[in-house]
N, C-alpha and C positions, 0 to 999 in steps of 0.2 A: 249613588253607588249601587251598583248593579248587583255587588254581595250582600247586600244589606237586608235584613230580614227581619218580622214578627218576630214576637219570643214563640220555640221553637214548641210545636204541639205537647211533646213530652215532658217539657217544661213545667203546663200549666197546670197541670195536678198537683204540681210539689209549692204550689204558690196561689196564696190567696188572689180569686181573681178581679176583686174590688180593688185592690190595693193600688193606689196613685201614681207610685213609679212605675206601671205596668206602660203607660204609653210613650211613644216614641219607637224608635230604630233600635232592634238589638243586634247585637254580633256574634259570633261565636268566638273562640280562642282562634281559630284559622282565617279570621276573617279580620280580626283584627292583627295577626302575624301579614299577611297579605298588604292591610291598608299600613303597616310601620315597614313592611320592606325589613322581618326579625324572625329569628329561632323563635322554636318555642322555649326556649332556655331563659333566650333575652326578656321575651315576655314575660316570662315567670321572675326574673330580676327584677322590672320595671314593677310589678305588683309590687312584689316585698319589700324592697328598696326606696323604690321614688315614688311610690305613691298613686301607681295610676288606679284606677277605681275600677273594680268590678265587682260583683256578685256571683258568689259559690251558690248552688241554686241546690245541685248534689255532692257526692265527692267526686272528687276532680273536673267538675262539670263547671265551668264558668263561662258568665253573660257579661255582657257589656255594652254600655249603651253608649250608641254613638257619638250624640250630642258631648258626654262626660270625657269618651277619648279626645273629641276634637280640642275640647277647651283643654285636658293636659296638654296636648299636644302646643295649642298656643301659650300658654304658659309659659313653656320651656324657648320660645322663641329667640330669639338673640338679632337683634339688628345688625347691621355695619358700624353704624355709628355707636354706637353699645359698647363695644369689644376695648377693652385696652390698649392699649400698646405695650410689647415690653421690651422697649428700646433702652 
């Protein structure tokens, strides 16, 4: 993913830089509105609602890590075979 980026320089003052979850791919909120094809509205429903995972780093400043969106996103999957019928 060609958006995908380090956590963000101004980030790393407000966060210990030992700390373990620091690696990997972060996002930003536009970046993950992009990769779900969402408002930022939706986005904000999908945190408070369903659960998706991210990290408030300031206020209103949210990280998110890739790997974390991908697996909600497989999660919520749904087969063909899966689905009911409601005949």
């Amino acid at each position: 993913m060609n958006k995908a980026k380090q956590l963000p320089k101004r980030c790393l003052k407000l966060i210990h830089l030992n700390h373990p979850n620091l690696s990997g791919t972060w996002l930003d909120t536009g970046d993950v509105m992009r990769l779900l094809h969402c408002s930022e509205r939706t986005l904000q429903t999908l945190r408070k609602k369903a659960g998706l995972p991210y990290y408030e780093v300031h206020q209103r400043l949210y990280l998110y890590k890739l790997e974390e969106i991908q697996a909600f996103v497989e999660q919520r999957k749904h087969k063909a075979n899966e689905r009911t019928s409601h005949d």
